[in-house]
C-alpha positions in Angstrom: 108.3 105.8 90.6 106.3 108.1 87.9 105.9 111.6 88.6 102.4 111.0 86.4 101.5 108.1 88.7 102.0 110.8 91.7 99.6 113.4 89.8 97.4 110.8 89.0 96.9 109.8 92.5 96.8 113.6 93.8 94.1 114.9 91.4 91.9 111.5 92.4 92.2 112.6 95.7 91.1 116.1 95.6 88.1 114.6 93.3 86.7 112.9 96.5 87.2 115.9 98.5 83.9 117.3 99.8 83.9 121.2 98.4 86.1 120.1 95.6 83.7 119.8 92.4 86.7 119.2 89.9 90.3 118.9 90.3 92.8 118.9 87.2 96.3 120.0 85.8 98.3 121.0 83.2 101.6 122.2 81.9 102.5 125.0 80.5 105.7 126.4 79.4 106.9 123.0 81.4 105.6 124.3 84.5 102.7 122.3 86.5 99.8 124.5 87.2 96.4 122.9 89.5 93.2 123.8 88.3 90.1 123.3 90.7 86.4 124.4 91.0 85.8 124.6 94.5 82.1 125.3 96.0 81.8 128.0 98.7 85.5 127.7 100.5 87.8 130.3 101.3 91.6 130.1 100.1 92.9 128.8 103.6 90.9 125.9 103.3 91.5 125.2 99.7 95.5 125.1 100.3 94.8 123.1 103.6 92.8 120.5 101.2 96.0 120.7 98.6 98.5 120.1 101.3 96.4 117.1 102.9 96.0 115.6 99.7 99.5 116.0 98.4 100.7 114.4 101.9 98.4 111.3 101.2 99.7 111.1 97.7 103.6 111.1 98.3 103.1 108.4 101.1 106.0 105.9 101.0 107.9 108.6 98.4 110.9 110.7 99.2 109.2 113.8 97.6 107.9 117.5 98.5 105.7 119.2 97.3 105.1 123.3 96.6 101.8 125.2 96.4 101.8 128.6 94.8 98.6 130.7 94.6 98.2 132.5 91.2 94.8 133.7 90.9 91.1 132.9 91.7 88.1 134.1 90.0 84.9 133.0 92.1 84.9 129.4 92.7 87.4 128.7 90.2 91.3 128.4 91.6 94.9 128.4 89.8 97.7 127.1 91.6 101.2 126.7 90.6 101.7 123.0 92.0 104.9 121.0 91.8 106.2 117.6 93.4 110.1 117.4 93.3 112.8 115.3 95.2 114.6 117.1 97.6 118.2 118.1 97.2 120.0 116.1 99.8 122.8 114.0 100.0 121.5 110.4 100.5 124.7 108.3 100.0 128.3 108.9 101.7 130.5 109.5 98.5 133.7 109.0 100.3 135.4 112.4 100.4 134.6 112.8 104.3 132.2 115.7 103.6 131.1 117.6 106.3 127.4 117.3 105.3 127.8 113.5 105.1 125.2 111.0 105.3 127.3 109.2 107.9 126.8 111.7 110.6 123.4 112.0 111.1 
């Protein structure tokens, strides 16, 4: 699995949202930041199209994903946007932990 597949997927999906005119991101300073031109919508229903699509992108994945606002300036949106994996134990390393896999 590719993070860049992930983003790949994500920004196509917000493409075909109705409302959403572009969708794109970049990094800077090594942190992922969601740029999108959004026709006549509020912020509550931009995030709720962000979470939606970012839900239908990590399908199948073990991932989460974080939305930050940063700033908006009419009907263009910055977002701080990142898709990470959890940090959980997933495998029972023997020591009889009491966070172990085992006992869930």
């Amino acid at each position: 699995m590719d993070i860049n597949d992930i983003w790949d997927r994500f920004i196509s999906l917000l493409d075909e949202e109705p409302g959403i005119v572009k969708a794109d991101w970049k990094k800077s300073a090594g942190i992922p930041f969601l740029y999108l031109h959004a026709m006549k919508a509020d912020r509550q229903e931009v995030e709720q199209k962000i979470k939606r699509c970012a839900v239908r992108a990590m399908r199948g994945k073990r991932l989460n994903a974080e939305t930050i606002y940063v700033r908006a300036d009419h009907e263009h949106w910055v977002y701080r946007h990142r898709f990470y994996v959890p940090q959980e134990k997933m495998f029972c390393c023997g020591n009889l932990c009491s966070d172990c896999i085992r006992f869930r």
